[in-house]
N, C-alpha and C positions, 0 to 999 in steps of 0.2 A: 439586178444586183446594184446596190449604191458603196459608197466606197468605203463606208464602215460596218459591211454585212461583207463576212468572211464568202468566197468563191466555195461552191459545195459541189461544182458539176467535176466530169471525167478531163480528165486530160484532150485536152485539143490538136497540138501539134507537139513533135518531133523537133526540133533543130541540131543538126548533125554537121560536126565537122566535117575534113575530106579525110588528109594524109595520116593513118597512121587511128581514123577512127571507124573510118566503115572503105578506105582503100589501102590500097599499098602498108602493110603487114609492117610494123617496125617503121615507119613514118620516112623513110631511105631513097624517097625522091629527090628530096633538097637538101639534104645532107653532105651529099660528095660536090653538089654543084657549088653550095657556099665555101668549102675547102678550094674547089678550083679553082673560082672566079678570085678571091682571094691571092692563091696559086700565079694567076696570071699579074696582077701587080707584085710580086717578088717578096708576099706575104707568107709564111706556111701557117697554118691555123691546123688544128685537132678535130676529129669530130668530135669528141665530146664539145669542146668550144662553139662548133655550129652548132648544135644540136640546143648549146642552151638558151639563146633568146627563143626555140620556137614556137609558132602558134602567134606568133608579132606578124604585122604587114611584111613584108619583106622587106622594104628599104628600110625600116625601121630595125629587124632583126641583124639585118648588114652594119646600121648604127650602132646597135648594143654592141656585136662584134667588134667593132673597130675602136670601143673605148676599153674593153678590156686591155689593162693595162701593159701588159708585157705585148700585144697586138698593136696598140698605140706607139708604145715605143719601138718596136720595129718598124713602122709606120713613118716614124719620123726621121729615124736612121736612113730608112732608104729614099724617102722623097723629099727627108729634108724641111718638112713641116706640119703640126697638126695635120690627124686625122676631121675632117671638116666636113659638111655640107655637100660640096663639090664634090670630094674625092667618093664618098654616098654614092652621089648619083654615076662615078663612073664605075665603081666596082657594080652597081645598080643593073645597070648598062648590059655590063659582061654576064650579071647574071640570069639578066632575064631570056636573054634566042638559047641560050644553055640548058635554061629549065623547062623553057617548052618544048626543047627537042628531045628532050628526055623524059618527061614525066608522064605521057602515053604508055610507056613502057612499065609502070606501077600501077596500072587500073584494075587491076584482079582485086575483085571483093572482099576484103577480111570474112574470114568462114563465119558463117550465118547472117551474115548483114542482111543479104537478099530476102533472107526469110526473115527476119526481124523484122525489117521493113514490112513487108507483105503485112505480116501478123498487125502491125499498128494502124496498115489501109484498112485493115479489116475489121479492126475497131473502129474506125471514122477519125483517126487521129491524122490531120495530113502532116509532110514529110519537109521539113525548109531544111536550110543548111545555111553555113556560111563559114571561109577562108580566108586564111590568111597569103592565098594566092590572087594574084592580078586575074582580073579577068580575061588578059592573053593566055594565063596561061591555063584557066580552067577551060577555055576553047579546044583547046587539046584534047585535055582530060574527059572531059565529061562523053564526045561520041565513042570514045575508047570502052567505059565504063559502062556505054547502056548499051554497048552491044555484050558484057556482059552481065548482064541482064537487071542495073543499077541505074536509078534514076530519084530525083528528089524533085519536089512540086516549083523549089524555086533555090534558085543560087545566088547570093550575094557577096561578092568578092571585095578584098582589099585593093581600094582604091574609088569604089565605088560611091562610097561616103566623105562626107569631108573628115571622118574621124573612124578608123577603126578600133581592134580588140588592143587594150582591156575596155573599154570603152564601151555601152551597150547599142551603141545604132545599127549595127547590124545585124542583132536579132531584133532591133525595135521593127527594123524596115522587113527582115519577114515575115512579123504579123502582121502589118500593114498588108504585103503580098497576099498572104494567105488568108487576110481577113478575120484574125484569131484575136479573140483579148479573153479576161486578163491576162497579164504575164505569169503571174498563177496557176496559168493552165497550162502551160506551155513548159517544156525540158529541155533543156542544153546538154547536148554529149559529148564529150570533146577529150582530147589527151594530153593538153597542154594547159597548165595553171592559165597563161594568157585567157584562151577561150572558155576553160571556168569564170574564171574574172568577168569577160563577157557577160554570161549568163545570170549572175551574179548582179551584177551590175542593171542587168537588163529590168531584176526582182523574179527572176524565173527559178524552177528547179535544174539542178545540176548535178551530171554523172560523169566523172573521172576514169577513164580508161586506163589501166595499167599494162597490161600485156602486148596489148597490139599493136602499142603507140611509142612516142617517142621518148615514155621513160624507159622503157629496153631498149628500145632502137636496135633488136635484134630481127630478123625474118623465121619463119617459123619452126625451119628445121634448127638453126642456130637456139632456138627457144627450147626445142623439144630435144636438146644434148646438155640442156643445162645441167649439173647436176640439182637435186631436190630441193638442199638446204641453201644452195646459192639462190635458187629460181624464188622461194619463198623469201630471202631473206629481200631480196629484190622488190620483189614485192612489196612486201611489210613498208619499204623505204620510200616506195612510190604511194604508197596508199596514206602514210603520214603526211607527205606531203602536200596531196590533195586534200586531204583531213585539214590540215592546218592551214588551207589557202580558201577553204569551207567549203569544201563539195559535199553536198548532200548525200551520194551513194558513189561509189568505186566499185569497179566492175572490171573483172578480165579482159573484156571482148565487149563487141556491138551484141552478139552472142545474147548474154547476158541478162541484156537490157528487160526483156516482155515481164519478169516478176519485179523490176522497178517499177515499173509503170502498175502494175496493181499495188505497189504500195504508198507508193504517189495518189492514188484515186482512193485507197483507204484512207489516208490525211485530209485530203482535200476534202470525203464527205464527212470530216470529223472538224472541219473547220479550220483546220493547219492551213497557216502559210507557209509558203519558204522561209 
């Protein structure tokens, strides 16, 4: 293939988020810990206010937080001076023995991941990922996660690069890993605008999860009392948003995913790029 002869082959890899896109249901591992550690400097923050840099590096997600305004200002009431740099790294600090001591405890599979996954080995697709978690704290995660019964070919965590999401080096460097080109062939799944960006950025295709992820930021029984017209209207809100941040396909679940991918590989031998 030269680089003015459109890609016509199948789908090559997977790239999959962690929290909230093929683990931990409602994305509700780092949620309460950014409330905390916050919490512990005489901050009080919302979750919705954590919830909304996520899918950022983490110190970077802690940044967003701490300039939102009425954050900032209590910020500076109680310490007395800009939110800064410094102060980053010590809420930073707090949050990261917090998050790893916690986030073992969200490694149950979003329902069907496992078999979704499967179904894409089986096609010859292999499986990368990459986070907006430190690689401390995917050390945690991930033996948690393959014993039940979830594993991806290669992880690349925030921090690992000199630049993470929205930025594309961390899905550039799992093809690298995984030895895939073009970006063409390759799919970004993820729940958070950030890591659409990503993918996005990378020239890949991208799938916006809405259910499972951090725009309910609900767990599943919580989901399944929704009532109907709320659950859809939810929806609809989430799906715009991805729509307008340019995600190629939204999708409920990881679930979901297996008739993306056949219509991904109907484009692709039709000539479509992303």
């Amino acid at each position: 293939m030269t680089a003015n002869r459109p890609y016509r082959g199948p789908v090559k890899a997977a790239i999959f988020d962690w929290a909230g896109t093929i683990v931990d249901f409602g994305s509700r591992a780092p949620v309460q810990v950014f409330v905390d550690a916050f919490a512990d400097f005489g901050i009080e923050v919302t979750v919705d206010e954590a919830r909304g840099p996520m899918g950022l590096p983490k110190w970077d997600h802690i940044a967003a937080m701490g300039h939102v305004a009425h954050i900032a200002e209590a910020w500076h009431r109680r310490h007395g001076h800009a939110f800064g740099p410094a102060d980053i790294d010590d809420v930073y600090r707090r949050f990261l023995p917090m998050q790893v001591e916690t986030v073992a405890r969200f490694a149950d599979p979003i329902p069907g991941a496992v078999e979704a996954i499967a179904g894409l080995r089986q096609r010859g697709i292999a499986i990368g990922s990459t986070t907006g978690y430190s690689r401390e704290v995917m050390e945690a995660l991930l033996p948690a996660a393959e014993r039940n019964g979830l594993k991806t070919d290669c992880v690349i965590c925030a921090g690992d690069l000199a630049d993470g999401r929205p930025g594309p080096l961390m899905c550039l460097q799992v093809m690298i890993d995984l030895n895939v080109w073009p970006a063409e062939a390759c799919v970004k799944v993820d729940d958070t605008t950030p890591g659409i960006d990503e993918g996005l950025n990378a020239g890949m295709w991208t799938v916006g999860v809405v259910e499972s992820g951090n725009a309910f930021g609900l767990s599943p029984e919580e989901l399944a009392a929704l009532p109907a017209a709320e659950r859809q209207d939810r929806r609809s809100a989430a799906e715009a948003k991805f729509r307008a941040d340019g995600a190629h396909y939204v999708i409920d679940s990881v679930a979901g995913l297996p008739p993306v991918i056949d219509d991904i590989e109907a484009k692709l031998a039709a000539g479509v790029r992303p």
